[in-house]
N, C-alpha and C positions, 0 to 999 in steps of 0.2 A: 504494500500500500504506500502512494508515496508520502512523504511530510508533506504538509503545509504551513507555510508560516505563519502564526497568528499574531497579526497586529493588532494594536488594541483600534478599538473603531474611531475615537479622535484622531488617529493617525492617519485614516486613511482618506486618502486626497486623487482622487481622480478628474483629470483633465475632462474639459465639455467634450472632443473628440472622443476620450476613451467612455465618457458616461453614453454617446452616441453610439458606438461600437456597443456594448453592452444590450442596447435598447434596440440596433440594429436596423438605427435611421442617420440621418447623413448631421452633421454639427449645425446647418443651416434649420433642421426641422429641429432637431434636438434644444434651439436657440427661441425658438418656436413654439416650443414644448411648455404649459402652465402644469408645474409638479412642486414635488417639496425635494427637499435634501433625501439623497440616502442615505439611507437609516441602518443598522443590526439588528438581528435578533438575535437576543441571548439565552441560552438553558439558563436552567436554576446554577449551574457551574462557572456561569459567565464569558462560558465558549460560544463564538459564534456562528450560531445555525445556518445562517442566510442572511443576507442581505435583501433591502426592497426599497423601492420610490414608489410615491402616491401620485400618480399625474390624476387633472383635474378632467371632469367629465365634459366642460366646457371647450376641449380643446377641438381644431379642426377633425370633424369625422373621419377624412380621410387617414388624416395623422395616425389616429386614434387606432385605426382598422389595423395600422403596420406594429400596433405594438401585440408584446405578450399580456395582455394584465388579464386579471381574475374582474369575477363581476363588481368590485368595490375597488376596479382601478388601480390595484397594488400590482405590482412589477417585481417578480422577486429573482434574485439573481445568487447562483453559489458563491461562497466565500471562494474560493481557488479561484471560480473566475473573474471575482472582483481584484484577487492580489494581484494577479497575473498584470492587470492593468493601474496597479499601484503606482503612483509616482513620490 
C-alpha cells in the first residue's frame, strides 16, 4: 500500500489551476465557479478522510452539469489526490 503524506489541512494550499484540474474544468470556469474553500474531513482520529468544496446551486447550468457533486453540491475529492497537487 503506498504512504501518503499527511499534511495537516491548514497547510494545504492549492493553486486555482490545480483546484480546476481537481474539478476537471478549465481555470477560466473554475474563476467562474461560486463555491467555498476546501475543506477536510476528519475521523474521530483526526486523519483525513476526504476532502470537498460546496459550489453554489446558483452557478451557470452548464458549469454545473461538468462537475462531480452529490445532490447538496459537495464535490468531494481523495486526500492522495489532493496532495499530489499540493503546493
Amino acid at each position: 500500500m503506498e504512504h501518503i503524506q499527511v499534511i495537516p489541512e491548514y497547510r494545504i494550499r492549492l493553486t486555482d489551476a490545480s483546484i480546476a484540474t481537481l474539478l476537471g474544468i478549465s481555470v477560466e470556469e473554475f474563476h467562474s465557479l461560486n463555491h467555498r474553500p476546501i475543506e477536510a474531513y476528519e475521523d474521530e482520529n483526526g486523519n483525513i478522510m476526504e476532502f470537498y468544496i460546496l459550489v453554489s446551486s446558483n452557478n451557470d447550468p452548464d458549469l454545473l452539469s461538468k462537475l462531480n457533486s452529490d445532490s447538496s453540491n459537495f464535490i468531494r475529492f481523495k486526500p492522495e489526490d489532493v496532495y499530489r497537487l499540493y503546493v
